[in-house]
N, C-alpha and C positions, 0 to 999 in steps of 0.2 A: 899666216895660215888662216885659212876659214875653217870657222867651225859651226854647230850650232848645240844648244845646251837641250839636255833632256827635261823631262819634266813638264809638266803643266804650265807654268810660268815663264822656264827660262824655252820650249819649242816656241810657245804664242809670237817671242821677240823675234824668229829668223835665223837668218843667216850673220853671224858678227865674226869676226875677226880680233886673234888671240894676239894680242899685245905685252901681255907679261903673265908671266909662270913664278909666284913664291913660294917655294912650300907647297902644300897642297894645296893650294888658292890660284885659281886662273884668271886675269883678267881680259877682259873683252868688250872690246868696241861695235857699238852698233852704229851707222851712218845711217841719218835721218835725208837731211837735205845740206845743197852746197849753201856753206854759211851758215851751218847750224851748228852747235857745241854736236860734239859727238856724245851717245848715250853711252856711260859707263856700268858696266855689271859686273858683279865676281862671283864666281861658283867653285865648286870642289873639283880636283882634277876628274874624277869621275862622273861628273853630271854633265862633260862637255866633250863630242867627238870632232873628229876632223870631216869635212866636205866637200867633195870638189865640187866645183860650177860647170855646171851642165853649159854645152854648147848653144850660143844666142842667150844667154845669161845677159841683162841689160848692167853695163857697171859705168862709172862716173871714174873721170879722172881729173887732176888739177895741174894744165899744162902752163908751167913756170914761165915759158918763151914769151906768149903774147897776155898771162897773166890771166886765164879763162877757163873754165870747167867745160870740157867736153862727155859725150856721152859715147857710150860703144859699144860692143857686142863679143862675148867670149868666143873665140876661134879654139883656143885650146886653153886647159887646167894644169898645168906643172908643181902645183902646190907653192912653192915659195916665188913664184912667177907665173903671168898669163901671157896668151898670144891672144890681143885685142882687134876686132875689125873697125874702123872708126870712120863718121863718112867720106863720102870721095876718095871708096875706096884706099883711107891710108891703113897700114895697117903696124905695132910698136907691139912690142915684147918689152913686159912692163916687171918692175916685185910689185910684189903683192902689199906692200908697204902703199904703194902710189895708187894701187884698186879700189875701189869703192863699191859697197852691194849694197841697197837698201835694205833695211830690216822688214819686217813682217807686217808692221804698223802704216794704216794708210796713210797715206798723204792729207794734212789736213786743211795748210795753204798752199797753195801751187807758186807764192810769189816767189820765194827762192830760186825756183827750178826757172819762171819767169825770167827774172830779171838777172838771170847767167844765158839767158837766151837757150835754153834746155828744152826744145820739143824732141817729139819725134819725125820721120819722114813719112808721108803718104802714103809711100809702099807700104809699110809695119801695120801704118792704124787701119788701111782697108784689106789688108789680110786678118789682123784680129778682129775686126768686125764682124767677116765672112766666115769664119769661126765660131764667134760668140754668137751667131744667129743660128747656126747650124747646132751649137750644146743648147740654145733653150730650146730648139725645135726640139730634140732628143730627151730634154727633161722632161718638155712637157709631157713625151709621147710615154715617160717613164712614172709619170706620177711625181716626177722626181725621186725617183727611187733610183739615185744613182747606180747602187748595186746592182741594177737590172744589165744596166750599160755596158758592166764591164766585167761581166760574168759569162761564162761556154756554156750556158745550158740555153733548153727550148723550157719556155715553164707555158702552162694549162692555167685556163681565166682563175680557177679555184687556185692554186699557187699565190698567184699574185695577190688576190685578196684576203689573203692569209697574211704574208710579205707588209702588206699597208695594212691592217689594220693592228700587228705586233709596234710598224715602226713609227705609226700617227700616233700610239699609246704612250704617255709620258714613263708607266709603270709596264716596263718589257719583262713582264713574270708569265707565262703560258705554257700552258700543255697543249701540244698537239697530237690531237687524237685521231686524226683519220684512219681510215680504213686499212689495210696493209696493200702498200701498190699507188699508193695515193700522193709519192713523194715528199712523205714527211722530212728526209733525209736531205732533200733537193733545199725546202724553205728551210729548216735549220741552217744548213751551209750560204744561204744568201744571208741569213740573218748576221751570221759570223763575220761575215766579209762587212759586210756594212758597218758593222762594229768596228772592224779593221778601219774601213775608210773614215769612221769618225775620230780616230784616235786623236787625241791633241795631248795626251798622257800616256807614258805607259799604262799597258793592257796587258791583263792575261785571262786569257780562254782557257778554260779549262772543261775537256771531254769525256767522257766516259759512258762506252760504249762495252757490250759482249765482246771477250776474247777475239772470238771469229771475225768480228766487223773492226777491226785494226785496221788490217790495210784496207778495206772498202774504204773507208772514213779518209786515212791518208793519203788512197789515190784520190778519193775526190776532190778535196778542202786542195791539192796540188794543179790538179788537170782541169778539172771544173770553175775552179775560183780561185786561183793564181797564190795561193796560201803558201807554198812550200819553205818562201825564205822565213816565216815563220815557226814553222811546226820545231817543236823540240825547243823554240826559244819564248814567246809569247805566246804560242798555242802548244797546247799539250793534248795527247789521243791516248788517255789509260784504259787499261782493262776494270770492267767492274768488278773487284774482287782484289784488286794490287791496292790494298788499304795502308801500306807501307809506305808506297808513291803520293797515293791521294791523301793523306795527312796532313802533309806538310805545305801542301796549295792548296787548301780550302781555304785559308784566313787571306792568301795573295789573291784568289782569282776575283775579276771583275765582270766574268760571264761565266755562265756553269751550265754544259748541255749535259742531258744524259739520255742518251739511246735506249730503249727498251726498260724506259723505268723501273715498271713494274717487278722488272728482275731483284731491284732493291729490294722492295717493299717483299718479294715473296722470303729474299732472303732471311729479313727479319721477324717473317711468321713462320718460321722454320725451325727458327732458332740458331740456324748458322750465324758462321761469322758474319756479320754485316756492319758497315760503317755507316748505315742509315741514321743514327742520331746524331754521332757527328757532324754529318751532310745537314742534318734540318738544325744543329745548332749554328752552323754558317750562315745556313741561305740565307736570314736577314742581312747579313752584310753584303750581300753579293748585290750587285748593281740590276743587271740583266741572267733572268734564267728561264730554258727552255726543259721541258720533259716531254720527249717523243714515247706512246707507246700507243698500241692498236687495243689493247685490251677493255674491254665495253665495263661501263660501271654495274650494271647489274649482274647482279648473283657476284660482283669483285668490287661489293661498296667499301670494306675495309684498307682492300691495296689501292682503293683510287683516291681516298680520304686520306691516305698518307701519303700518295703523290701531292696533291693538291694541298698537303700541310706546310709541303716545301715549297712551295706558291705564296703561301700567305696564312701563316701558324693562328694569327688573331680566327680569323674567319673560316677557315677549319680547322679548327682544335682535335687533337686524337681521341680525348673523351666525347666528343659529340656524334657519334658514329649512328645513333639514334634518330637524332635531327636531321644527320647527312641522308639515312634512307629515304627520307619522308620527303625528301627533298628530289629526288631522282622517279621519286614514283609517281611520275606523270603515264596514266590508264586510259585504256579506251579512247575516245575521240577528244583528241589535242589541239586546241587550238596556240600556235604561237604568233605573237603579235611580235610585228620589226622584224621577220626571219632573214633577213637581209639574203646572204649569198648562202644561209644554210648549215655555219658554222656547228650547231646544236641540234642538230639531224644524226648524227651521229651514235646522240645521249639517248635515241630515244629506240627501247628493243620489243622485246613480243607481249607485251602487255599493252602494245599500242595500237588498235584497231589502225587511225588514219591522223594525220598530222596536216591541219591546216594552216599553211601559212599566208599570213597576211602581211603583206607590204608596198609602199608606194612608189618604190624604184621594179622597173620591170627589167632594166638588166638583169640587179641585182639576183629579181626570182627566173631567170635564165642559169643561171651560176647554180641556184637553189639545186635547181629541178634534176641537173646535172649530179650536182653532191647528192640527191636524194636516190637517185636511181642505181649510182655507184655503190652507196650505203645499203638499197634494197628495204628503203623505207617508203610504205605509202603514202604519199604528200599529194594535199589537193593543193596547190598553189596559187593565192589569189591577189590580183591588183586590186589592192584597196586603201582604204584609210580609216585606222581605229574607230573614228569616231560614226563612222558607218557601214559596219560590218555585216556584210552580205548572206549572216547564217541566220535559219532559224531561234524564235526564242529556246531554249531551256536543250540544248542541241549539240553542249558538248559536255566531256567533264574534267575535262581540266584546261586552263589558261595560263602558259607560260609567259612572260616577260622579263628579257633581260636586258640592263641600260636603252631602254627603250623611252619610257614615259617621260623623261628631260625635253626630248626632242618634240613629243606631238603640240601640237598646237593648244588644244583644249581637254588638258586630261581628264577632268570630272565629266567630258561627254564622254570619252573615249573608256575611263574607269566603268560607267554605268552601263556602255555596249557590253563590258564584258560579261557584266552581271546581268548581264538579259540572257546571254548565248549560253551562261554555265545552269547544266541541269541542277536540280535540288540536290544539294552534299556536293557538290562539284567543287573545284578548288583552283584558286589562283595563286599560283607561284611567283614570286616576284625577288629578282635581283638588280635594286638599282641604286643609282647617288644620289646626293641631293644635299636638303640644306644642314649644317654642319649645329651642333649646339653650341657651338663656343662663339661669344658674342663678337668679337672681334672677327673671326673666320667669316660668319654670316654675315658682319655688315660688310665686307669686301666682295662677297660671292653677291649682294644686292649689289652692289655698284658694278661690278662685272658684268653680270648678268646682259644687260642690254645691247653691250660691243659683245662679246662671247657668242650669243646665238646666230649675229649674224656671220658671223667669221668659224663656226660649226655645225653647221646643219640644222639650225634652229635647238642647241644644247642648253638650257637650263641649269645653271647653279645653284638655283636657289630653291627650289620644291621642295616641300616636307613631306615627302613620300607617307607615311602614316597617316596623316590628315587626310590628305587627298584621298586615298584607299580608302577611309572609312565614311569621309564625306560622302562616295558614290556610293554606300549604301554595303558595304563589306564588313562582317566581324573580322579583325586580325587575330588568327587565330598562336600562328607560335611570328616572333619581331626579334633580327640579332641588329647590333647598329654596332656599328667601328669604324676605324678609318684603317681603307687599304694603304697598301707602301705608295708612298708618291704625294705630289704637292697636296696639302687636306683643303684647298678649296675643290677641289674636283673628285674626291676621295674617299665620304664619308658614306658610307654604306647604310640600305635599308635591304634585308634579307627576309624571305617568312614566306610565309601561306596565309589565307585570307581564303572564305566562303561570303556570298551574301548572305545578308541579313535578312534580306525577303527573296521569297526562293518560289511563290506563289505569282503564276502569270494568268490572266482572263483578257482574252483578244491582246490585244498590243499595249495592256496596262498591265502594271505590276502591284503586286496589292500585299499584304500584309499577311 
C-alpha cells in the first residue's frame, strides 16, 4: 500500500510505501533509484495515510525474465495492486510489492536510471515541454502569484498589487483598509488560498468574521477559490463573538483573518464581552495575519492602535496612543515620497488640503490615481524622483515616507529636497528599516547589502536612518527603533517625526 506521511518532514519525502505495521510504529519505504538501498522511515500510525496513484503516475518495476528495470505508467490504482501501461503498448497487472514510485527528492545522479537503460519516450518529454513553456508563460503573466492561476475571480490592477506586495513580504502581518467596495474580501481569500498552496505542513486558518458574513465568507473561500474540502477541517469561518469556539484555536492557527476588526476593538471599549486580549496574546505566535476593516483612523485612533497592536505589539503598544496620534496627523498640503500604487491614500482624511505624490514608476501612479479618486482624496500625482522634487521651496507641511528611503539612490540629496519643500514647523514622518545595532546583524546586512539591491529594487540594509535624517539637516524630534516580526536583517525599525533645523530660505539657498 502507498502512503504518504503528514507533517513537515515526513510530506517533504513523497510518496513511500507501508511495509510493516508494529504497534503503533509504521514502517516505510521510500524508492530513490534502481540499485539504490531503499530509504527507510518510521512514523506513528497516525502521521501516515493511505494514496492512491493518480493515473500516468511514472513507476519502475524489476522484471525477473530478462533481469532489467523497466519504467511505466499507472493505467489504474487497486491499492494492493496496479494496472501498469509499459512501452510497446504491453500492459501487467502488478502488487504493489513489485511497484515502484519515487520519492519527492530529486534526482541527484542520473547514472542509475542511466545505466538500467531508463529514459523516457519523445512523446512524454515534447509534451511536457509544451507544457512547462506554456506554466512559465502563465507565471510570468502572474507575477508568479500562482494563486492568481487557479482562482474564479476577475481582480482590478489595485487587487493585485495589494496580493504581491503581502506575498513579496517575508512578515505577512497587514491590515487592509480599503475603502468599502474595494474587495477587501476578494484579496484576503486569494491570500488564504495561497497559504493553502504553500502548505508543506499542516495549516490552519483561522477566520472570524460578523455573524451575518458566515455564509458570504463560506460561499466564497468554496466557489471563488476551491477551499471547500477544507472548511470545517484546516479552515475555520467563526462568528466574532463564539469566544467559546475561538479559544481553543488561537494557540493551533497559523493564519488568522478577521473581518470587520474593528468590531473587536469596539467590543472592548464597550466593555462587553470581548476575547480581544486573548487574540493579541496569540498574535505573536501566529505565522500570517490579516485584519480587514474600512474604518478611517482619524477621530477612531484608539480602535486602530489596537488593530495595529495585533500586527506588531513592540511598535504599537496600547499605552502609546499619544505618539500614535501624532503619528496620523499629516495636515494640510502632504507631500508623500514612494507613493507607489497608493496604498496610504486611504490614511489620509479632512485635514488634508492635497496630497502629493511622488514617484518614479508611472504605472505604479496609474494604480495611484485610481485608489485616490475611489478614496475621494485630492492627489496631485507626480513622475519624479526624490532627489529632485518638482515643488516649491517652503511649499508643504508635512512629508510622509514609508520603507521608502532604502531604495533611493542618494538619500542625503533626497533627505535635503524634503527639507527645502517643508514650510517652517512643517514635519517629516518617517517609517523605515535599516541598519540593526547588533554587531553581528550589521556586519551581515554590509555584506548583503550589495547582492540585495540588485536583486530588490535597489533595497538597502544597511542605512542608519537617524544619521542620515539628521545629516540633511533635520531636528528628530520623537525616534522609536525595534525589530518588527520577521528575519532582523531586514527588520529593524526607525519610526518618528523630524522638522528641519533651518526652516529660513532667500532665493534657492537656505540659510540659518
Amino acid at each position: 500500500m502507498f502512503v504518504q506521511a503528514r507533517g513537515s518532514e515526513g510530506a517533504a519525502l513523497g510518496i513511500g510505501k507501508l511495509v510493516d505495521r508494529a504497534g503503533g510504529l509504521c514502517t516505510v519505504e521510500y524508492f530513490d533509484a534502481p540499485t539504490s538501498e531503499p530509504v527507510i522511515r518510521q512514523f506513528e500510525t497516525n502521521q501516515i495515510q493511505a494514496v492512491p496513484l493518480p493515473e500516468q503516475t511514472r513507476v519502475y518495476h524489476y522484471n525477473e525474465m530478462p533481469g532489467a528495470w523497466e519504467i511505466g505508467r499507472i493505467l489504474d490504482d487497486q491499492g494492493n495492486s496496479q494496472l501498469v501501461q509499459f512501452p510497446n503498448r504491453v500492459t501487467k497487472h502488478l502488487k504493489a510489492s513489485g511497484v515502484f514510485v519515487r520519492w519527492a527528492r530529486q534526482i541527484i545522479d542520473p547514472t542509475p536510471f542511466l545505466a538500467n537503460k531508463i529514459n523516457e519516450s519523445p512523446r512524454f518529454s515534447d509534451g511536457r515541454s509544451a507544457l512547462i513553456r506554456s506554466q512559465m508563460n502563465q507565471r510570468a503573466a502572474s507575477m508568479g502569484m500562482s494563486v492568481l492561476l487557479t482562482s474564479a475571480i476577475e481582480l482590478e490592477a489595485h487587487q493585485i498589487e495589494v496580493v504581491r506586495r503581502v506575498l513579496q513580504d517575508p512578515v505577512q502581518r497587514y491590515l487592509l483598509a480599503d475603502e468599502v467596495g474595494l474587495g477587501k474580501t476578494i484579496e484576503a481569500g486569494i491570500l488564504i488560498r495561497q497559504r493553502v498552496l504553500d502548505a508543506i505542513e499542516d495549516f490552519a486558518i483561522l477566520v472570524l468574521v460578523p455573524e451575518p458574513l458566515i455564509a458570504q465568507w463560506r460561499s466564497e473561500l468554496s466557489s471563488k477559490f476551491f477551499l471547500e474540502h477544507y472548511l470545517d477541517k484546516n479552515i475555520r469561518v467563526l462568528a466574532l463573538g463564539d469566544n467559546d469556539r475561538i479559544r481553543p484555536l488561537l494557540g493551533k492557527a497559523t493564519m488568522l483573518v478577521i473581518d470587520e476588526a474593528h468590531h473587536l476593538t469596539e467590543a472592548r471599549s464597550t466593555g462587553s464581552q470581548s476575547i480581544y486580549g486573548e487574540i493579541a496574546a496569540a498574535t505573536p505566535g501566529i505565522e500570517r495575519i490579516l485584519l480587514l476593516s474600512a474604518t478611517p483612523a482619524l477621530h477612531n485612533e484608539r480602535g486602530f492602535l489596537e488593530m495595529l497592536h495585533l500586527l506588531d505589539p513592540k511598535t504599537y503598544p496600547l499605552d502609546g496612543e499619544a505618539a500614535f496620534r501624532g503619528k496620523i496627523e499629516a495636515r494640510g498640503r502632504v507631500l508623500e515620497i514612494g507613493v507607489g500604487s497608493g496604498l496610504n491614500l486611504t490614511l489620509y482624511e479632512e485635514q488634508v488640503e492635497v496630497v502629493f505624490g511622488l514617484d518614479p514608476s508611472e504605472r505604479l501612479l496609474s494604480m495611484a490615481q485610481r485608489r485616490a479618486a475611489e478614496a475621494g482624496v485630492a492627489a496631485d500625482l507626480i513622475l519624479g524622483s526624490a532627489t529632485n522634487i518638482p515643488l516649491e521651496n517652503a511649499s508643504v507641511d508635512t512629508v510622509v515616507m514609508t520603507w521608502t528611503l532604502c531604495s533611493i539612490f542618494d538619500p542625503l540629496s533626497a533627505l535635503s529636497e524634503m527639507g527645502r519643500v517643508l514650510k517652517p514647523g512643517g514635519a517629516l514622518l518617517f517609517v523605515e528599516h535599516g541598519l540593526s545595532p547588533e554587531p553581528a546583524i550589521e556586519r551581515w546586512q554590509h555584506r548583503l547589502t550589495p547582492l540585495w539591491r540588485h536583486i530588490s529594487g535597489g533595497c538597502h540594509l544597511d542605512r542608519k536612518v537617524d544619521d542620515l535624517i539628521r545629516a540633511a539637516g533635520f531636528e528628530i524630534l520623537e525616534l522609536r527603533n525595534e525589530y518588527a516580526r520577521g528575519p532582523r536583517l531586514m527588520t529593524y525599525m526607525y519610526e518618528g517625526q523630524a522638522r528641519p533645523a533651518v526652516s529660513v530660505w532667500r532665493g534657492d539657498e537656505r540659510v540659518p
